[in-house]
N, C-alpha and C positions, 0 to 999 in steps of 0.2 A: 543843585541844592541851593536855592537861596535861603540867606540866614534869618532873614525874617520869617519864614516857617518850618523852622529849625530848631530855632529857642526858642522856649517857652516861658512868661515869666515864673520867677521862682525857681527855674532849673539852672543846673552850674556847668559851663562849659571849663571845662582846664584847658588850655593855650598852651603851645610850645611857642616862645620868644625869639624868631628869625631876625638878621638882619637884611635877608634879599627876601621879600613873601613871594616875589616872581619865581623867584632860581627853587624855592623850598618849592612850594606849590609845582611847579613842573619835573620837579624830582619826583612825589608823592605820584602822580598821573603818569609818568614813567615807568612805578611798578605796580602799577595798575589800579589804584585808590583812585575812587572817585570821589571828588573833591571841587566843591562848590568857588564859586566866585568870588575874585579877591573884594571886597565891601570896606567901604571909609566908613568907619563908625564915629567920625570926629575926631576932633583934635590932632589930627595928624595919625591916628590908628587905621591901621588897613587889619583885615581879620578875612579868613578861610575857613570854612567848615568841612569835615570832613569824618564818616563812620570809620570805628574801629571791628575787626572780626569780631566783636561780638554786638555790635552797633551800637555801641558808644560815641557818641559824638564827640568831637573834638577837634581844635584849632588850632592855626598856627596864626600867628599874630608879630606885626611891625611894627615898632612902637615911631616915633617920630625922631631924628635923627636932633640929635642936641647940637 
């Protein structure tokens, strides 16, 4: 799933806030979500897309390390 045909503008993604997006993302793919590529959105933001059972989409996101 690439995120640029994912979101929509005007549509709201909610993010869960990882500190590892690799370790989170290979967890999710683990128990079998499938889950889009980790994408730098700038500024030091990495973000993941990923459906939920009812496909709802949603993220997990890295914000940049202070």
């Amino acid at each position: 799933m690439n995120l640029s045909d994912s979101v929509e503008p005007g549509n709201i993604v909610s993010t869960f806030v990882v500190n590892d997006i690799v370790t989170a993302r290979q967890s999710l793919t683990e128990k079998g979500v499938s889950v889009g590529p980790i994408t730098d959105v700038g500024h030091g933001v990495q973000l993941s897309t990923f459906k939920d059972i009812d496909g709802n989409l949603l993220g997990i996101r890295q914000n940049p390390q202070s």
